[in-house]
C-alpha positions in Angstrom: 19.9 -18.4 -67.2 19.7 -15.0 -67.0 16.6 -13.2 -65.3 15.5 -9.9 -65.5 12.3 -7.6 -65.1 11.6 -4.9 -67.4 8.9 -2.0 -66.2 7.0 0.1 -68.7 4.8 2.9 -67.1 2.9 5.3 -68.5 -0.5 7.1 -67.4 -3.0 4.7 -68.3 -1.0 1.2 -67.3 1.8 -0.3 -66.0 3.6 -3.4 -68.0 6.0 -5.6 -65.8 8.0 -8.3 -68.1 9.8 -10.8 -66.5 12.6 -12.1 -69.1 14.4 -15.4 -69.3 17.6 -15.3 -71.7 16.0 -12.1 -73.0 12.9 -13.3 -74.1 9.6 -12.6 -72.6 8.7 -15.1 -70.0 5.4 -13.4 -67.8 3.9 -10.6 -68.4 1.5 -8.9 -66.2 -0.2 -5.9 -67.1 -1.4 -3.3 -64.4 -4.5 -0.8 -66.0 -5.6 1.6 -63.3 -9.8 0.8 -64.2 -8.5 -3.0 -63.6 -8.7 -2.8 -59.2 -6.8 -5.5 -57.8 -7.8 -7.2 -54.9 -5.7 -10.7 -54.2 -3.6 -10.1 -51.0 -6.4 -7.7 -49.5 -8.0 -8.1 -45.6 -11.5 -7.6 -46.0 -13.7 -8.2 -42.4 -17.1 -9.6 -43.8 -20.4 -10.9 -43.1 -21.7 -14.4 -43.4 -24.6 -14.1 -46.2 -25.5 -17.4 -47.5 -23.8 -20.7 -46.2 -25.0 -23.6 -49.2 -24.1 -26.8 -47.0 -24.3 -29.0 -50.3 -21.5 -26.6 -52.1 -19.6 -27.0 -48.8 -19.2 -22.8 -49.5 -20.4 -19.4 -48.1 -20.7 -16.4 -49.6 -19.4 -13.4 -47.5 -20.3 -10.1 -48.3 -17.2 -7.9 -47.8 -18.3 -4.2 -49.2 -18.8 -5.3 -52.6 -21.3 -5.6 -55.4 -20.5 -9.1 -55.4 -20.7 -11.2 -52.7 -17.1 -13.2 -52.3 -16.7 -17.4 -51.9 -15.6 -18.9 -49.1 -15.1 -22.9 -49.7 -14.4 -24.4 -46.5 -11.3 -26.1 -47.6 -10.1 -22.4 -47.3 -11.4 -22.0 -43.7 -8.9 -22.2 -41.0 -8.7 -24.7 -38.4 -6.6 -23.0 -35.3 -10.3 -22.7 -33.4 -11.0 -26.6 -34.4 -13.1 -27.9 -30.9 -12.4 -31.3 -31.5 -8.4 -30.6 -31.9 -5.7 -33.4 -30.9 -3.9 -31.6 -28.2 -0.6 -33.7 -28.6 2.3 -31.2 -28.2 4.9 -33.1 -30.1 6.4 -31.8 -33.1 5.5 -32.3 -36.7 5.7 -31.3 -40.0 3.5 -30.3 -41.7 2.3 -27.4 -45.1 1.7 -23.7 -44.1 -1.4 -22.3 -45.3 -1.5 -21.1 -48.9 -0.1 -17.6 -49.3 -2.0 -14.8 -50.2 0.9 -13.3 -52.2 2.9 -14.8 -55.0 5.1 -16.4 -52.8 5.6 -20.1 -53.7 7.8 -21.8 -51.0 6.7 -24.8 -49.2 7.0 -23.9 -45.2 7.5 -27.6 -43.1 8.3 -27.7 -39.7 5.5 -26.9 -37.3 7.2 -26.0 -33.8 4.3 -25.5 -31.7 0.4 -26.4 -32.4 -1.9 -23.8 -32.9 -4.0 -22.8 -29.6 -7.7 -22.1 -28.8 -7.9 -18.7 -28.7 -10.9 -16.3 -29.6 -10.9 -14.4 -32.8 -12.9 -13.8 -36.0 -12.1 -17.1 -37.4 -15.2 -19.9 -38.3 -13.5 -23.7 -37.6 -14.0 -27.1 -39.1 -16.4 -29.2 -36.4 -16.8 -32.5 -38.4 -16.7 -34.5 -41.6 -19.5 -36.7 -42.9 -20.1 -38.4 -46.5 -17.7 -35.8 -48.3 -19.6 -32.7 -46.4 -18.0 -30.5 -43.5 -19.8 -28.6 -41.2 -18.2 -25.7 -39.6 -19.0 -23.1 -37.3 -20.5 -20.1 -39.6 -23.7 -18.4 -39.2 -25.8 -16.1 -41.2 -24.8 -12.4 -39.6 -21.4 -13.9 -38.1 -18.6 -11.3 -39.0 -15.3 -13.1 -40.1 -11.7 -11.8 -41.2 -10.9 -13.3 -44.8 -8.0 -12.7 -47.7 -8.8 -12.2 -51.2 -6.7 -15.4 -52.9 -8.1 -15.4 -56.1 -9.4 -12.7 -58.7 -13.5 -12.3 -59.5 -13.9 -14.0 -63.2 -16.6 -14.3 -65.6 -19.5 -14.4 -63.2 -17.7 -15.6 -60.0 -16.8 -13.6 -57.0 -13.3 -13.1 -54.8 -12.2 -16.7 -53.6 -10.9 -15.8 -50.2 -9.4 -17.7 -47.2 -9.3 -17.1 -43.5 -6.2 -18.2 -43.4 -5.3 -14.9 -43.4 -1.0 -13.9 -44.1 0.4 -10.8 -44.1 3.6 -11.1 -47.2 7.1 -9.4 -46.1 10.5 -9.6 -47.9 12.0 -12.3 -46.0 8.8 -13.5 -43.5 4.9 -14.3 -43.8 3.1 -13.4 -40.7 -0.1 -15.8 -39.9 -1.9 -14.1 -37.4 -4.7 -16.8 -36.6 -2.0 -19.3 -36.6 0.8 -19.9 -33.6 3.1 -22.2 -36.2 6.3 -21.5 -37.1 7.5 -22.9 -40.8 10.7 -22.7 -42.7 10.7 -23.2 -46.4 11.8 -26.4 -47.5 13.5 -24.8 -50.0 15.9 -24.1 -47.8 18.2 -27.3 -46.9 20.7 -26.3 -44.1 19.6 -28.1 -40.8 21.7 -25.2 -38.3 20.0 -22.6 -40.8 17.2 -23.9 -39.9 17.4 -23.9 -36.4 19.0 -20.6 -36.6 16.0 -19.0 -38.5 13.6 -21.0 -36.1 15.3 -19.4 -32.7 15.1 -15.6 -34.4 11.5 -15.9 -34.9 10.3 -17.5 -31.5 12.7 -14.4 -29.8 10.4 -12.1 -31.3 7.0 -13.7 -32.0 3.9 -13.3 -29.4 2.5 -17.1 -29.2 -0.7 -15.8 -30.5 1.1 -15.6 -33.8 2.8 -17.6 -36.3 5.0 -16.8 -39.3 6.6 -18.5 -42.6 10.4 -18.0 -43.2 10.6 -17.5 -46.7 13.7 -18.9 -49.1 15.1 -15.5 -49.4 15.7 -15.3 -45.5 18.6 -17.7 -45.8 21.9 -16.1 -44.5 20.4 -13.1 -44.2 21.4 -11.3 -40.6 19.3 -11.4 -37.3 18.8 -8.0 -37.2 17.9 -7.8 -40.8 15.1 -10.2 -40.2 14.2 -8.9 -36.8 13.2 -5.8 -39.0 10.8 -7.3 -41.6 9.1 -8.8 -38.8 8.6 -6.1 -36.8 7.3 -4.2 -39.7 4.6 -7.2 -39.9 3.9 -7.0 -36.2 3.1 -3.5 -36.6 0.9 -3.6 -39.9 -1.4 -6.2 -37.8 -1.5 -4.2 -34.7 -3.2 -1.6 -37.3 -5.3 -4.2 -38.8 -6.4 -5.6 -35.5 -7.6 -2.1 -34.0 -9.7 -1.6 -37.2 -11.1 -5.3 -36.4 -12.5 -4.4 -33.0 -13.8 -0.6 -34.1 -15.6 -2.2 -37.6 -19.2 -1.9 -37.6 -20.0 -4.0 -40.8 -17.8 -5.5 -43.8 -14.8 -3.1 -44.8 -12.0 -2.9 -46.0 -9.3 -3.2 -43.7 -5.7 -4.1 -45.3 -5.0 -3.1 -49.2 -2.0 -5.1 -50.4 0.8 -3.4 -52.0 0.3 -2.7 -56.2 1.4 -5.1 -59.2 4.6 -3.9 -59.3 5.9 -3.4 -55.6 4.3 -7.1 -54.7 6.4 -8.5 -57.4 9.7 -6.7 -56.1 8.9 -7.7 -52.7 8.5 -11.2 -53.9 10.4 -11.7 -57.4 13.6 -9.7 -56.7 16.2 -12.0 -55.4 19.9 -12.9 -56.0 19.1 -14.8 -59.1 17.2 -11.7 -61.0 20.4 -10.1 -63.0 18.7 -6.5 -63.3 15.3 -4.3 -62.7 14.8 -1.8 -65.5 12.2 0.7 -65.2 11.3 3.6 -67.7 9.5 5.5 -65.0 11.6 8.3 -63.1 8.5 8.3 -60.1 8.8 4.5 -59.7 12.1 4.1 -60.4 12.8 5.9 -57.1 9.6 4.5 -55.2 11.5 0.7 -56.4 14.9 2.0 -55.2 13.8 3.3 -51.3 12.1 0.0 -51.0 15.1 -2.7 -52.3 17.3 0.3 -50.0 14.8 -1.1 -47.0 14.7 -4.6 -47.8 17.4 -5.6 -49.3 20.5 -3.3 -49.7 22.6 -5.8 -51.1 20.4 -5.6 -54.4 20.1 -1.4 -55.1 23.2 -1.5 -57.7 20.8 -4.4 -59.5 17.8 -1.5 -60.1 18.5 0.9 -63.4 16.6 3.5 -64.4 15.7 3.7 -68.6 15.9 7.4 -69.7 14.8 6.6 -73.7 13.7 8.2 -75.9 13.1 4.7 -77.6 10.2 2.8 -75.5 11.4 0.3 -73.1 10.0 -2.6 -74.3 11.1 -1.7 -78.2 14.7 -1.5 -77.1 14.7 -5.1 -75.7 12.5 -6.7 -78.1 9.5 -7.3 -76.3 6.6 -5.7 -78.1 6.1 -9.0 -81.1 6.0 -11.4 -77.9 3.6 -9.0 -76.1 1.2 -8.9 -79.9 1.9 -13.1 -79.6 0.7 -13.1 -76.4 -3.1 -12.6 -76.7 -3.2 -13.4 -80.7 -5.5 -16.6 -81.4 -3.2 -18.2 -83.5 1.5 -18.6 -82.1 3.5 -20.0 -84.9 5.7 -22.5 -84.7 9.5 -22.5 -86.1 9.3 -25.8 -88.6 5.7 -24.8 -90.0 3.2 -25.8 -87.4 1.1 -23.6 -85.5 -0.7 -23.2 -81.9 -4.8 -22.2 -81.8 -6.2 -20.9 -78.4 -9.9 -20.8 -78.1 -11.2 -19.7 -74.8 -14.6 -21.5 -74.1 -16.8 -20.6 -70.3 -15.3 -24.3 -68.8 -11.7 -24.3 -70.3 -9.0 -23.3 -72.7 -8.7 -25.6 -75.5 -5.3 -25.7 -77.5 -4.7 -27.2 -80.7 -1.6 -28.1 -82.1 -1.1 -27.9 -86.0 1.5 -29.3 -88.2 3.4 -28.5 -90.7 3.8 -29.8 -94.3 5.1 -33.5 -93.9 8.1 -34.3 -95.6 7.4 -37.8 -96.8 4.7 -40.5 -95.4 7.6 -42.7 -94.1 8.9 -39.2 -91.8 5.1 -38.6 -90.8 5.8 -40.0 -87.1 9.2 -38.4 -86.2 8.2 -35.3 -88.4 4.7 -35.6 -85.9 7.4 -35.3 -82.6 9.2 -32.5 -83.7 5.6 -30.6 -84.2 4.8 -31.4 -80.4 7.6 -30.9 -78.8 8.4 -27.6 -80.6 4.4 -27.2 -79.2 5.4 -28.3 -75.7 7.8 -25.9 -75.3 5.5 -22.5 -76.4 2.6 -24.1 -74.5 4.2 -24.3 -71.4 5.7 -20.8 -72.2 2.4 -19.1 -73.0 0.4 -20.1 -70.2 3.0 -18.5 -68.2 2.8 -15.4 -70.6 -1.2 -15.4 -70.7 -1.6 -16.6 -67.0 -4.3 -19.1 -68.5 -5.6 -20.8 -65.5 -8.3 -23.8 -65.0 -8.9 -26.9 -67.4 -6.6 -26.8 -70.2 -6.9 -29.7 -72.8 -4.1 -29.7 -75.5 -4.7 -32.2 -78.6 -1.4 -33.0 -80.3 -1.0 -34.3 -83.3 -1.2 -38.2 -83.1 1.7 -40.3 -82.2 1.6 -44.2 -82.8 4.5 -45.2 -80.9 4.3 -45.2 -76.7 8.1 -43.6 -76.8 7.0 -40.6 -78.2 3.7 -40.0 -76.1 5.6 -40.6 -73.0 8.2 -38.6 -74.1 6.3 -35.9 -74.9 4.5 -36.2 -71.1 8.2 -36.0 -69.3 9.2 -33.1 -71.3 5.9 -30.5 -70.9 6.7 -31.5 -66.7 9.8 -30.1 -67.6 9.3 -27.4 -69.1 6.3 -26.4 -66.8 8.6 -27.0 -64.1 9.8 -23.2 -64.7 5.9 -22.2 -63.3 5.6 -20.2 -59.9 1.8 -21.7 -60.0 0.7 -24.7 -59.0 -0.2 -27.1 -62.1 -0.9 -30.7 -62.6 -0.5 -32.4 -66.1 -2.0 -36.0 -67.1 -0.4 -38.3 -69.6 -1.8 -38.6 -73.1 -5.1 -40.3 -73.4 -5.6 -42.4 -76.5 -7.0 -40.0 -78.3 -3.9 -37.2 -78.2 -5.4 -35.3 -75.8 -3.1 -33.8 -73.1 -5.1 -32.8 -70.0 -3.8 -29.8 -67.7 -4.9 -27.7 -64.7 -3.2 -24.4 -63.9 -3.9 -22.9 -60.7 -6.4 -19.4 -61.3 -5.3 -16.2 -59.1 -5.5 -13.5 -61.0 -7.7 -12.7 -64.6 -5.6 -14.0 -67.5 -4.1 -11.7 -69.9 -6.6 -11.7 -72.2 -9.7 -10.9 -69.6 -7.4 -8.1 -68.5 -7.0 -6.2 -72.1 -9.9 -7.1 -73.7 -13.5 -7.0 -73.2 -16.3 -8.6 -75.0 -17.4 -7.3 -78.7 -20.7 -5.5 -78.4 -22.0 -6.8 -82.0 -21.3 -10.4 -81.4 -21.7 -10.3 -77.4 -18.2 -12.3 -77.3 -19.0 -15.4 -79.4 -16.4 -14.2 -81.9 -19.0 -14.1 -84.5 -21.7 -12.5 -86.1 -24.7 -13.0 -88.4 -23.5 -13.8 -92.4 -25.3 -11.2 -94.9 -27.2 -13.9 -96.2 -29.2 -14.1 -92.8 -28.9 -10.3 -92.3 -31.0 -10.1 -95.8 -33.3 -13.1 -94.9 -34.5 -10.4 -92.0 -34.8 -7.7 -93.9 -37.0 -9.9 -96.1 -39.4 -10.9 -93.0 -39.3 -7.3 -92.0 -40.9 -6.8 -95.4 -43.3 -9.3 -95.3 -44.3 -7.9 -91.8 -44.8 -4.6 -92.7 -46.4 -5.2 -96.2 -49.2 -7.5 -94.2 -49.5 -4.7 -92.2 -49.4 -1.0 -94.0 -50.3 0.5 -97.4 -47.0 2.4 -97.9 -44.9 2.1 -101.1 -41.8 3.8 -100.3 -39.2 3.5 -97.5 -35.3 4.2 -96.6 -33.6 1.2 -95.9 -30.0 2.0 -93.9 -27.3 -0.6 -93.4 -23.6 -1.1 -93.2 -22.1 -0.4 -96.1 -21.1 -4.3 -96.5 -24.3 -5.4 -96.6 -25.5 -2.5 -99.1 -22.8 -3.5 -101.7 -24.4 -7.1 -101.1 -28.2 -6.1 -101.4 -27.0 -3.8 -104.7 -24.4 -6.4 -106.8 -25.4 -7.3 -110.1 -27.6 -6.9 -112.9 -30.4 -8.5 -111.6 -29.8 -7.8 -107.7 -31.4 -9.2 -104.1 -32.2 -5.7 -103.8 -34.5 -5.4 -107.1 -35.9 -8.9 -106.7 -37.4 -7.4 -103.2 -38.6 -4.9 -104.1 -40.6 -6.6 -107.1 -41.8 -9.1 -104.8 -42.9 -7.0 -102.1 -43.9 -4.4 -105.1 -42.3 -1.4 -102.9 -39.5 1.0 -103.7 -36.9 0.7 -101.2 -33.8 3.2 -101.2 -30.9 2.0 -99.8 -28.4 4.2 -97.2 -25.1 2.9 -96.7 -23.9 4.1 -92.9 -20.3 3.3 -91.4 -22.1 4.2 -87.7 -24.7 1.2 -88.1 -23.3 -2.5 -86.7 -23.1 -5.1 -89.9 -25.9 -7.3 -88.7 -28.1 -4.1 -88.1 -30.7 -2.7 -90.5 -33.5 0.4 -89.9 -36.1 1.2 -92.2 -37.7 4.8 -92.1 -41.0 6.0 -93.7 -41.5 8.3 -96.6 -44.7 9.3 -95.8 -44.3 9.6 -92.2 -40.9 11.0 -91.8 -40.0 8.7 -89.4 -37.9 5.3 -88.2 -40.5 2.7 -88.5 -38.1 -0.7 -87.8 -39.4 -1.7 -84.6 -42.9 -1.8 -85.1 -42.6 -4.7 -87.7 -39.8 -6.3 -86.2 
């Protein structure tokens, strides 16, 4: 398969595409008003700690306080910690980058040691009680983007992301990615870390470090070492929650973490960057500079490799399908809920096997657009039925497969009897469509708005309002030029029928800068809006 990243800046974003046989696999679309936060150190103070939410909320500098569940609370200041010394294995703490290797074996166990870290004390009926007080400051990561009315999801199991290494300062384990097979490479990796490391400390070798050189490794973690000496001396000078370590931008975290061996080319359109992108992969990884081109034009990047129709799919409603069917996205507060469609049916007979090739040509974009969109949460797909067992399992074993090509974390449930696939994807960042779009100001984001026939059975309770309340026999009625052509059509219009019933003359203003389910009515006689006081 051939892999590459495209990069489209301009001034007012940055587009990163990430291609798969030269269609558009992820997207992931930098605006400058859009801050991102995941990989920042923030120190913080405890604010609320809601024992029967088994959370905190930390305030960390910003409007919103941040959320803190204590499954995402560190345990290397545990007090009631097994002190056995032998080896195990065990899962590194989840990475605050986009790193997705699984580190395994732990070479030494984490120590008591102080530091601005709450711990776990003890478990009881499904509740855990750790050691966090109101006022306590603590050092967290930001894991997970603010969405609809939830804050930063942080950790404090706090990383710092190089090319090759993860440092874990409040951790002394050592991990290896079990990605990476070779038992002497292993060993070998092991051996160059615990030369270098302080036992205070603990790192994650990352899949990319294999067969890289000592001294090339030596070098990304000294550059780690050095970022959290930095970190650590704002720590002990903070006087309340700041700021203290802003992970790099969109585009250099995905270098740092996307750009391997098995990425053909980087492409970028941007002179500035272009050269920002080149020092770096100089830095980190020589071996790769010939793989990083820059795009003079003058055709737009994204036009010359076909991009721009996938990006336009990419937050439409509605995906077509190539035999007929279709794909429907609705968004709702709890979930994304996807509906599959079909096509005409051949005959009756071909209405199962015609009903498989419909979902699995589904499977396939579904699993490819929540990569695109970077949907995350409950997802619930409803397929179209299928009566034989064959073809649901089938249809389970493939969308595994084809999610299989996901950096996140997901988990996918067989089809229940009623065609409904359940999904959860894990959330990080605001999906595409939170990210370039914000909610209509007429409908308030239900994706509706009033018909004309209820926008006229106001104005008719407007009238009845005011004529219970005033003498007048003249007024200005202004609305959207929709809903004038509505109040005016025919002989015998809604309009004249008002204005006989209501025995006033009404003179309607058709305005393009009034909202469709709007209406103002001014007075005649006193020269002025009168809407609100009969409304």
């Amino acid at each position: 398969m051939r892999k590459e990243i495209i990069i489209n800046a301009t001034l007012n974003e940055i587009r990163v595409a990430i291609t798969e046989d030269g269609r558009l696999a992820e997207l992931i679309w930098e605006l400058p008003d859009k801050e991102r936060h995941i990989g920042n150190i923030y120190y913080g103070r405890v604010q609320r700690i809601v024992q029967g939410m088994n959370a905190a909320f930390i305030d960390i500098g910003m409007k919103q306080d941040a959320f803190l569940h204590f499954s995402d609370v560190g345990e290397s200041l545990e007090e009631d910690m097994d002190e056995d010394d032998d080896e195990e294995e065990e899962t590194s703490p989840t990475l605050s980058s986009s790193e997705n290797d699984t580190a395994a074996a732990v070479a030494k166990k984490p120590q008591k040691r102080p530091g601005p870290l709450p711990t776990f004390n003890t478990k009881r009926s499904g509740q855990v009680t750790i050691n966090l007080e109101p006022s306590q400051m603590v050092c967290v990561q930001a894991v997970r983007e603010a969405y609809a009315n939830k804050g930063l999801r942080i950790t404090t199991k706090v990383s710092l992301a190089g090319r090759y290494l993860v440092l874990l300062p409040f951790s002394s384990t050592i991990g290896v990615s079990k990605k990476i097979y070779n038992i002497r490479e292993r060993r070998r990796l092991r051996r160059i870390a615990k030369s270098i490391l302080p036992d205070t400390l603990g790192v994650i070798i990352r899949t990319e470090a294999q067969e890289k050189e000592d001294e090339v490794l030596k070098k990304d973690l000294l550059f780690l070492l050095e970022e959290w000496k930095k970190i650590d001396a704002q720590i002990k000078k903070a006087a309340g929650p700041t700021l203290l370590y802003r992970d790099m931008n969109v585009t250099q975290s995905l270098i740092r973490d996307l750009f391997t061996s098995d990425i053909d080319r980087v492409v970028i359109d941007s002179k500035k960057l272009f050269q920002e992108i080149k020092d770096y992969v100089e830095w980190a990884a020589p071996s790769l500079r010939d793989n990083v081109e820059y795009f003079p034009g003058p055709e737009p990047i994204f036009d010359a490799f076909n991009l721009e129709k996938d990006i336009e799919q990419s937050y439409s409603r509605k995906v077509d399908l190539p035999s007929g069917g279709s794909l429907v996205f609705d968004h709702t507060e709890a979930m994304v809920v996807i509906d599959v469609n079909s096509g005409r049916y051949a005959a009756e007979r071909e209405q199962e096997l015609n009903s498989l090739k419909t979902n699995m040509e589904a499977l396939r974009e579904i699993a490819r657009q929540l990569r695109l969109r970077d949907i995350g949460g409950m997802i619930v797909v409803d397929f179209i039925d299928q009566q034989e067992e064959r073809h649901k399992r089938k249809i389970y074993e493939e969308m595994k497969r084809y999610m299989s090509r996901d950096r996140a974390k997901w988990v996918i449930f067989p089809l229940s009897q009623l065609g409904l696939m359940q999904i959860t994807r894990q959330r990080i960042r605001k999906n595409l469509l939170q990210v370039i779009t914000e909610p209509c100001p007429t409908c308030e984001g239900r994706g509706t708005i009033q018909s004309k026939f209820m926008i006229i059975n106001n104005i008719e309770r407007w009238l009845r309002r005011f004529k219970g309340g005033s003498r007048e026999f003249r007024l200005q009625l202004t609305v959207h030029p929709s809903v004038a052509q509505h109040l005016t059509d025919g002989r015998f219009s809604k309009l004249t029928r008002l204005m006989i019933k209501y025995f006033v003359k009404i003179d309607v203003r058709p305005s393009e800068y009034i909202e469709v389910d709007e209406f103002r009515f001014f007075s005649i006689r006193q020269n002025k809006e009168i809407t609100r006081e009969y409304q």
